[in-house]
C-alpha positions as CSV (number, residue, x, y, z in Angstrom):
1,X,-15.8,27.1,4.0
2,X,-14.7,30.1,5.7
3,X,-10.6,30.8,5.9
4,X,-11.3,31.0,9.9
5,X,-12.2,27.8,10.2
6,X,-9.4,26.1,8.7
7,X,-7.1,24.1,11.1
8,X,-3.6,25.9,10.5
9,X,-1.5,24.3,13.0
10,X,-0.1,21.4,13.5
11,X,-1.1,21.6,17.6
12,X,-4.6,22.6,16.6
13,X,-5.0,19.4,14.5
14,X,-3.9,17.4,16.9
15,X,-6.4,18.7,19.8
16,X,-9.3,18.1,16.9
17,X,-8.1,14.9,16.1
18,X,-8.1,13.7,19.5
19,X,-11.7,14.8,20.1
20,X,-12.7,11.8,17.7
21,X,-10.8,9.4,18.4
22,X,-12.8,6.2,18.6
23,X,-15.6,7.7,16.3
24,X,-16.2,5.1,13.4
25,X,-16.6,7.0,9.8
26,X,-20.0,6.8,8.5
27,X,-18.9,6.1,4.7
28,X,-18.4,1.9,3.9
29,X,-16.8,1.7,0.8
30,X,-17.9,-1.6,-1.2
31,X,-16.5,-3.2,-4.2
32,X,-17.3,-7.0,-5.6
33,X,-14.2,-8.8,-6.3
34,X,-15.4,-10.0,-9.9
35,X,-13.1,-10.8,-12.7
36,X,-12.8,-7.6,-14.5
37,X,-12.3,-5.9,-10.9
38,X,-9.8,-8.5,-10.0
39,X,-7.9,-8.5,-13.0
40,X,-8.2,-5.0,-13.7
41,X,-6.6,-4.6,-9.6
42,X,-3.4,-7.1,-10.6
43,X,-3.1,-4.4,-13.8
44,X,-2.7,-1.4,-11.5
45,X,-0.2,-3.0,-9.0
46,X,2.2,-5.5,-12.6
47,X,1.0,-8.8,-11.1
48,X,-0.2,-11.4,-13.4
49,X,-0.2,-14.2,-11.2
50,X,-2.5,-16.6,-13.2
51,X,-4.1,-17.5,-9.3
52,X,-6.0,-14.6,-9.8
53,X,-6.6,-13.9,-13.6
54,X,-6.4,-17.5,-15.0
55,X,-9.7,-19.1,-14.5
56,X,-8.2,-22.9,-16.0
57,X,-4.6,-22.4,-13.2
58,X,-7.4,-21.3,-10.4
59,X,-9.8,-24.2,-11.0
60,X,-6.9,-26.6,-10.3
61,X,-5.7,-24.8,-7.7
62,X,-6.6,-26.0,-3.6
63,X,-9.4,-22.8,-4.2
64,X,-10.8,-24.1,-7.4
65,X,-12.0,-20.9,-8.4
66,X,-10.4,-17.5,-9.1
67,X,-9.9,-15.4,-5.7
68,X,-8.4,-12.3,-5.0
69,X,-5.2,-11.3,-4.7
70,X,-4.7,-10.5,-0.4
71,X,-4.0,-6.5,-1.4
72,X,-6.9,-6.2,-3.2
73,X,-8.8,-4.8,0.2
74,X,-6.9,-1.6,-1.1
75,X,-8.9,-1.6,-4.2
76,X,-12.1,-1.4,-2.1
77,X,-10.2,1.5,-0.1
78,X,-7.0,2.7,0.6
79,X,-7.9,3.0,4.2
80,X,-6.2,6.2,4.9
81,X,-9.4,8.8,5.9
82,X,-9.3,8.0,9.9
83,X,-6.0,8.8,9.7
84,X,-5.7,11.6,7.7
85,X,-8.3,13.9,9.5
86,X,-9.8,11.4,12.4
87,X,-13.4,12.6,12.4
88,X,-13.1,16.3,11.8
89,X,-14.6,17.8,8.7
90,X,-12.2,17.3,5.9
91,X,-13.4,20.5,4.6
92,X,-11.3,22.1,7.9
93,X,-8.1,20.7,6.9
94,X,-5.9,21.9,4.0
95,X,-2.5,20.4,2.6
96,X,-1.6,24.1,2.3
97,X,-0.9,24.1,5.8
98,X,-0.9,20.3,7.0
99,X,0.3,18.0,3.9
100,X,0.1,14.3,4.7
101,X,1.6,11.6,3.9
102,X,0.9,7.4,4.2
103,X,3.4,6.2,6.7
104,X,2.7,2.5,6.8
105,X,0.2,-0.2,7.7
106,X,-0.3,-3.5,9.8
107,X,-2.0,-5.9,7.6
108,X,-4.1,-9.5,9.4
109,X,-5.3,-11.4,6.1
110,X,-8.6,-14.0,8.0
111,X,-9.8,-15.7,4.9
112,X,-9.6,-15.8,1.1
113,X,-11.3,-13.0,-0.8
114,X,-13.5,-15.4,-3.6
115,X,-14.8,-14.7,-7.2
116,X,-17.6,-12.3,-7.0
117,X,-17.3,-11.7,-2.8
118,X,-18.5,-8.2,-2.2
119,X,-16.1,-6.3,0.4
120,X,-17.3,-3.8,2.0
121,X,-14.9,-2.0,4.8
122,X,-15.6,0.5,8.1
123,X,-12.8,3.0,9.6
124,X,-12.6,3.7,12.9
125,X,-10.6,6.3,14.1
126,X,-7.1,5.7,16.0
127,X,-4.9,7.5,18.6
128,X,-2.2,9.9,16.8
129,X,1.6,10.1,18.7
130,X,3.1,13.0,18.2
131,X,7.3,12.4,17.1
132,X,10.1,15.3,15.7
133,X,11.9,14.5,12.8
134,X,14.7,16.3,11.6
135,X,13.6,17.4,8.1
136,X,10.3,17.6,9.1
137,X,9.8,18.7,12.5
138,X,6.6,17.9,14.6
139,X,4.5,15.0,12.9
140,X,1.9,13.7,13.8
141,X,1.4,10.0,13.4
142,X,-2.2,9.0,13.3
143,X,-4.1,5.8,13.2
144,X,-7.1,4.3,11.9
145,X,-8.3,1.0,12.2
146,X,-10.1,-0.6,9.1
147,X,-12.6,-3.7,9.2
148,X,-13.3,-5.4,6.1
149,X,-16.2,-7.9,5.2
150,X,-17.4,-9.8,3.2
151,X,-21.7,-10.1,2.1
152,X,-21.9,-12.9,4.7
153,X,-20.6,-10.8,7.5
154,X,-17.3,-12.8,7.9
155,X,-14.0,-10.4,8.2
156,X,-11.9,-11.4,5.6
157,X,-8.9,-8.5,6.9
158,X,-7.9,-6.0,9.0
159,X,-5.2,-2.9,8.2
160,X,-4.0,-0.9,11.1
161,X,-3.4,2.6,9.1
162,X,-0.9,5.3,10.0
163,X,-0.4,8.4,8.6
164,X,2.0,11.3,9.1
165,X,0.7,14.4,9.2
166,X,3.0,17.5,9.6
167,X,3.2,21.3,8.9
168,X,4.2,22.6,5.6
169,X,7.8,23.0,5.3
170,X,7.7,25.1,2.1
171,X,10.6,23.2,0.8
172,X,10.5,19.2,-0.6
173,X,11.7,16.3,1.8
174,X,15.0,15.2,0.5
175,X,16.7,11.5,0.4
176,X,19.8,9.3,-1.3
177,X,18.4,9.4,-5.2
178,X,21.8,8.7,-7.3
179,X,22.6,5.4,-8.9
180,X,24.6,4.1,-6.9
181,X,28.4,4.0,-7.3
182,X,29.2,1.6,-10.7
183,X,25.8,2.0,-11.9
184,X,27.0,4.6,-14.4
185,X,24.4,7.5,-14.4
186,X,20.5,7.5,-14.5
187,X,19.0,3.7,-14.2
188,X,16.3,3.5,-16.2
189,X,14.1,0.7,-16.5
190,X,10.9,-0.1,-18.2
191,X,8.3,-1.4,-16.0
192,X,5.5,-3.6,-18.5
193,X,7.8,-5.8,-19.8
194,X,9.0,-7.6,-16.4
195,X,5.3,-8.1,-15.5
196,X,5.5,-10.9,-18.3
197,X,9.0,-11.9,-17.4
198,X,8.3,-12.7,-13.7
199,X,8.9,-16.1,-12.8
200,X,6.3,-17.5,-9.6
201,X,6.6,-20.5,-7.6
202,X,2.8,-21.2,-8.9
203,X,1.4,-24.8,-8.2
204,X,4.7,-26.2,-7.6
205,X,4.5,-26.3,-3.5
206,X,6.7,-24.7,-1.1
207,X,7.0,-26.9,2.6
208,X,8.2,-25.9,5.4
209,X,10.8,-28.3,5.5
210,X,12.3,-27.2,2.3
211,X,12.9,-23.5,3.7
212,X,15.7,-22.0,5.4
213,X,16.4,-19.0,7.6
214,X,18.7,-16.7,5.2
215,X,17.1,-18.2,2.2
216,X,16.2,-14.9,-0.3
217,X,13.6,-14.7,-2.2
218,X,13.7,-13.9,-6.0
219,X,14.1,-10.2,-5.9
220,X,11.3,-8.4,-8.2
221,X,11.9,-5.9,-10.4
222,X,9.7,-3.2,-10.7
223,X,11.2,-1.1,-13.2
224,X,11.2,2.5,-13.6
225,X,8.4,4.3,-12.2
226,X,6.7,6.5,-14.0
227,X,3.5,8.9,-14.9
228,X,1.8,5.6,-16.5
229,X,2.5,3.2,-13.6
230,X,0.8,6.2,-11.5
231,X,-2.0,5.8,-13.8
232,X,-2.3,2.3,-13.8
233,X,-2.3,2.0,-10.3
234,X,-5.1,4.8,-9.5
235,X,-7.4,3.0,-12.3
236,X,-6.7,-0.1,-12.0
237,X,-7.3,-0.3,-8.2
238,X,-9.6,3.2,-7.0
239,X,-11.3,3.6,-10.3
240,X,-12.0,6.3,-12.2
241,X,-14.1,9.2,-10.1
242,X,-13.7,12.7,-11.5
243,X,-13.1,15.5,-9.3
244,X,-15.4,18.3,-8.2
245,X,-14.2,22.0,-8.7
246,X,-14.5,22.5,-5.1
247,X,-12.1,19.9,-4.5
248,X,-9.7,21.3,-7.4
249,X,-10.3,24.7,-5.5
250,X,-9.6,23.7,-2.2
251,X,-6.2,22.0,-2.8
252,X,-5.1,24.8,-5.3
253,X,-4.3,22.7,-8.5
254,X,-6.1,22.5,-12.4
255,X,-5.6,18.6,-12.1
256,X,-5.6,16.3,-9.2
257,X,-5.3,13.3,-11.3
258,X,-3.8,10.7,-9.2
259,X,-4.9,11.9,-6.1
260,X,-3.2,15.5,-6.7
261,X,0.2,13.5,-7.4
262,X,0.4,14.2,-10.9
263,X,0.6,18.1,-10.8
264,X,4.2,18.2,-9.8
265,X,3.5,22.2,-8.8
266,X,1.1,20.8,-6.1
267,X,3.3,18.0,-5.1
268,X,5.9,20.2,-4.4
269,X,4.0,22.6,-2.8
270,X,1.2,20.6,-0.7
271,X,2.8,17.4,0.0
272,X,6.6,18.6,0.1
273,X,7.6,16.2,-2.4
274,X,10.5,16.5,-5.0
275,X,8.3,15.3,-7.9
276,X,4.8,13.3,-9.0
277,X,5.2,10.5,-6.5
278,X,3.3,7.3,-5.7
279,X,0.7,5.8,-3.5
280,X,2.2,5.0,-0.1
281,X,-0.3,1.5,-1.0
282,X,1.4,0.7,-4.6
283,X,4.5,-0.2,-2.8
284,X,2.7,-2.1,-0.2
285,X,1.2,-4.1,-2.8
286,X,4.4,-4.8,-4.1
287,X,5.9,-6.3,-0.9
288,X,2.7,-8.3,-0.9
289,X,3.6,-9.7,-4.2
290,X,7.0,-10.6,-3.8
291,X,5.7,-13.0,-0.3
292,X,2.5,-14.4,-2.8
293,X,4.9,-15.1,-6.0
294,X,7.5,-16.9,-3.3
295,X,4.8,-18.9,-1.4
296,X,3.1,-20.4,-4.2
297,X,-0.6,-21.5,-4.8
298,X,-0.4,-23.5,-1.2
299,X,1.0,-20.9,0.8
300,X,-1.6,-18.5,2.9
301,X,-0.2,-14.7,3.3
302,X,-1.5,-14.1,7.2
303,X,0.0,-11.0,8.2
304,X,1.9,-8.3,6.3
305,X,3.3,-5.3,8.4
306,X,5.4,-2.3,6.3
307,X,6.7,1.2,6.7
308,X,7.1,3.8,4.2
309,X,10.0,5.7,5.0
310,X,11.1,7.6,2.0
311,X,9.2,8.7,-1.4
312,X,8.8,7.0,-4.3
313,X,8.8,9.5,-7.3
314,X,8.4,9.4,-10.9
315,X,11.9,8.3,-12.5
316,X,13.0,6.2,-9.2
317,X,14.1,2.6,-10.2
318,X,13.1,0.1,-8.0
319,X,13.3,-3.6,-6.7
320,X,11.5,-5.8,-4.1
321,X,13.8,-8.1,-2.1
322,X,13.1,-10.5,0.5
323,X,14.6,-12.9,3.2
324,X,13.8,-15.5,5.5
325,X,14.2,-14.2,8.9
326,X,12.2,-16.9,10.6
327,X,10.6,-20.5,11.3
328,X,8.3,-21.2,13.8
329,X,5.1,-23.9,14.5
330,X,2.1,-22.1,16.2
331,X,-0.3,-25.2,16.3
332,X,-1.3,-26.5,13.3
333,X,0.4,-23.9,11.5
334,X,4.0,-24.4,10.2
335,X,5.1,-20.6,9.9
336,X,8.2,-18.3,8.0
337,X,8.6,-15.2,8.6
338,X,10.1,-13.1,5.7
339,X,11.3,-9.8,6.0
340,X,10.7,-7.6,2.8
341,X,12.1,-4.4,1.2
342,X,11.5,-2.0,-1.7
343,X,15.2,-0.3,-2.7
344,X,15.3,2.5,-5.4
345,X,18.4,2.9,-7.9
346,X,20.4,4.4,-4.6
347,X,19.5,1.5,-2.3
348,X,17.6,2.9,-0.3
349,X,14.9,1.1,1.5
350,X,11.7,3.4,1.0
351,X,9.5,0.7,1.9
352,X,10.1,-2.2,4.5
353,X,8.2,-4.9,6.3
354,X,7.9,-8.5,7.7
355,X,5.3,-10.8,6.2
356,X,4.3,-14.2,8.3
357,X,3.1,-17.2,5.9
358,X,2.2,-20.8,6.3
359,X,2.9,-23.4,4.5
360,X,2.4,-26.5,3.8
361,X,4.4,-29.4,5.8
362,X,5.4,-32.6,5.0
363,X,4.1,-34.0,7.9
364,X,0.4,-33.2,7.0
């Protein structure tokens, strides 16, 4: 494509963007939740929850049968093209000029995702809200709305998308990265053994009655991160495509393994970041997994709302915390409300959210 038809600016994208607002994407995703896919999807985000990779705990479980974990919609997409260029030829917009980053998403689990369910999902593109940040200057928040289904036409979720899109700096974004005070020096933790270690409420159930607002949830660890959890996560949940030398031309870089995140020259330089970071989803999933190990087997995950507000980069220690904020009856439903948060070794929230769960009661 032509240099002249780039979008360069930041207004320019917006008045594109706006143009297509409303259109739905004509590419639908599909991936079948089997075994290998599911247990390859709890390898890529360190959760071994035997609900979903134990086919002896799942039979005895109120499912009976191995389902999906709630995040795995992300391993079917990351949902993140209606809001990263709306409906305008991707071809037009370049992180050399307009890096972008994923800002967040608003998550409505309907029903389980079962053993061998194919999901198939459709984007439709979302306002964008313009906002000035400090480090950044003008952003651009943009939304896209994704549906996902299952091969008998039922929704099974819905994600509410937003990205932040924004004109290159030439410098990185900068946030609170030293151990905090007492920690003496660099925290470093490795991730793979505290996937093993990780204790889960499991069949053992959780009632309403039995929770409390203040309780905390067991925080979970999530180690160090590193180039091999990047690598886990990108195979284990989007697979292993290839990329085109068109694609390596466009965005400037010999490798754009993890989705360009890898070369730390072109994270630097085309997404403004201080290092090889994550995906804006990985940390979503872990938020997901702290409200799923708490729960137990009888809980149900129905909504799951985060931000990202800070990177995640390679060498950044983090844990999950959570708390309960709230308790309400909607109906039949006996509902909590817990309010979630990713910290890194400064404790600094990167990621934060409220999930809403019901439980069981003891009163039926």
């Amino acid at each position: 494509m032509a240099d002249g038809d780039l979008i360069t600016t930041i207004d320019e994208f917006q008045d594109e963007y706006r143009k297509t607002v409303g259109q739905t994407l004509p590419h639908r995703p599909s991936k079948q939740a089997n075994i290998d896919n599911v247990r390859r999807f709890g390898d890529g985000v360190g959760d071994y929850n035997p609900l979903w990779r134990d086919e002896e705990h799942a039979r005895a479980s109120r499912f009976g049968m191995i389902t999906a974990p709630p995040p795995f919609l992300f391993g079917v997409t990351l949902g993140v093209v209606a809001g990263e260029t709306g409906g305008i030829d991707r071809r037009r917009v370049s992180t050399e000029y307009l890096p972008v980053n994923y800002a967040g998403a608003e998550i409505e689990f309907v029903r389980p995702i079962w053993r061998d369910d194919t999901i198939t999902a459709s984007e439709t593109v979302g306002e964008t809200i313009r906002k000035t940040s400090s480090r950044i200057g003008a952003i651009n928040f943009n939304t896209g709305f994704v549906t996902f289904t299952n091969q008998r036409k039922e929704v099974v979720a819905t994600i509410k998308t937003t990205m932040a899109r924004y004109q290159n700096m030439g410098h990185t974004l900068e946030y609170d990265r030293a151990p905090k005070e007492g920690e003496g020096g660099s925290v470093v933790e490795p991730a793979d053994p505290l996937v093993w270690e990780r204790e889960r409420r499991g069949a053992e159930t959780r009632f309403w009655e039995d929770v409390a607002v203040g309780d905390a949830l067991q925080s979970l660890k999530k180690g160090t991160y590193s180039v091999t959890e990047l690598f886990l996560f990108t195979h284990g949940v989007l697979g292993t495509g290839r990329t085109s030398r068109t694609a390596l031309e466009a965005e400037g870089s010999a490798d754009l393994g993890g989705g360009g995140r890898f070369d730390e020259e072109h994270a630097r330089k085309r997404r403004n970041m201080p290092g090889q970071f994550d995906f804006g989803p990985q940390r979503v999933c872990w938020l997901s997994q702290i409200v799923t190990d708490w729960m137990g087997d009888d809980g149900v995950l129905k909504k799951l709302n985060v931000q990202i507000r800070h990177p995640n980069v390679v060498g950044d220690t983090n844990t999950v915390h959570g708390e309960v904020t709230g308790k309400s009856v909607a109906g039949d439903e006996h509902l909590v409300e817990v309010q979630v948060q990713n910290l890194n070794q400064s404790g600094l929230p990167t990621a934060l959210g409220t999930a809403t769960v019901a439980l069981p009661s003891r009163s039926g």
